[in-house]
N, C-alpha and C positions, 0 to 999 in steps of 0.2 A: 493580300498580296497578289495581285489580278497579272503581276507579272512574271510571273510562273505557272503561268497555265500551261497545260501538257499538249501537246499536240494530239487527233484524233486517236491516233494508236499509241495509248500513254502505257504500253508493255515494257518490258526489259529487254532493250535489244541487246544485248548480250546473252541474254537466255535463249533466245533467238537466235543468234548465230553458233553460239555452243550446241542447239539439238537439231539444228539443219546442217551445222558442217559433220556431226554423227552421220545423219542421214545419208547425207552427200555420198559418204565414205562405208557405206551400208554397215553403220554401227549406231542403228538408230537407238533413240532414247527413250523410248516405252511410250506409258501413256502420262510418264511425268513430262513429256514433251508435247502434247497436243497441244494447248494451250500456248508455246510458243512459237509453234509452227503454224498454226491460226493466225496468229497477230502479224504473223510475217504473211502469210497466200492472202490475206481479208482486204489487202491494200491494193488495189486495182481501183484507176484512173480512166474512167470512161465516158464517150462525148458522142451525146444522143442515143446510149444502153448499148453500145460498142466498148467494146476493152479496148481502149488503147497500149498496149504491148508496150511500144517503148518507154511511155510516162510511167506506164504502171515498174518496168525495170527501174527507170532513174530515182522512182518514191521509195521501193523496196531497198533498193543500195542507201538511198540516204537515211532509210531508218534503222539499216545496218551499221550504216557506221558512224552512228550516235555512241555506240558503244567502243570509246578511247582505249581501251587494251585490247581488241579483237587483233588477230592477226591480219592486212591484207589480204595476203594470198589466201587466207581462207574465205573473206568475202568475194573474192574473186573467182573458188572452188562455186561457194554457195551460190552465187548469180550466175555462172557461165549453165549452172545445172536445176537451177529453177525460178532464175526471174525472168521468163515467162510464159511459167508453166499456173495454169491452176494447180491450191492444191488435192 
């Protein structure tokens, strides 16, 4: 089934957005959350070993909102306050 290949960051963005809107809201998620806060900082879009900033935001939001029940306004908390920040 070659047509369900995962995309590079084939994580849980909903896990993702659940332990960075914590975060966000400094109610962070231990260390059951490293691992989805990884998946979310590790995605940075860079041209010639420069961070491009705003690609790296537009990849970060779109693998946020891969996850169909996340709230908006909460991707909208979670990127106004770390997409594009390292983590």
């Amino acid at each position: 089934m070659s047509w369900l290949t995962a995309p590079a960051y084939a994580s849980d963005p909903c896990t993702s957005v659940l332990c960075l809107y914590g975060k966000a809201v400094g109610q962070g998620g231990g260390s059951e959350c490293r691992s989805a806060e990884k998946d979310f900082f590790n995605i940075l879009k860079k041209k010639k070993g420069s961070i491009r900033w705003s690609k790296t935001f537009d990849a970060r939001k779109a693998f946020l909102n891969q996850c169909s029940t996340a709230d908006p306004a909460a991707i909208s908390k979670i990127m106004s306050k770390f997409g594009r920040v390292r983590g």
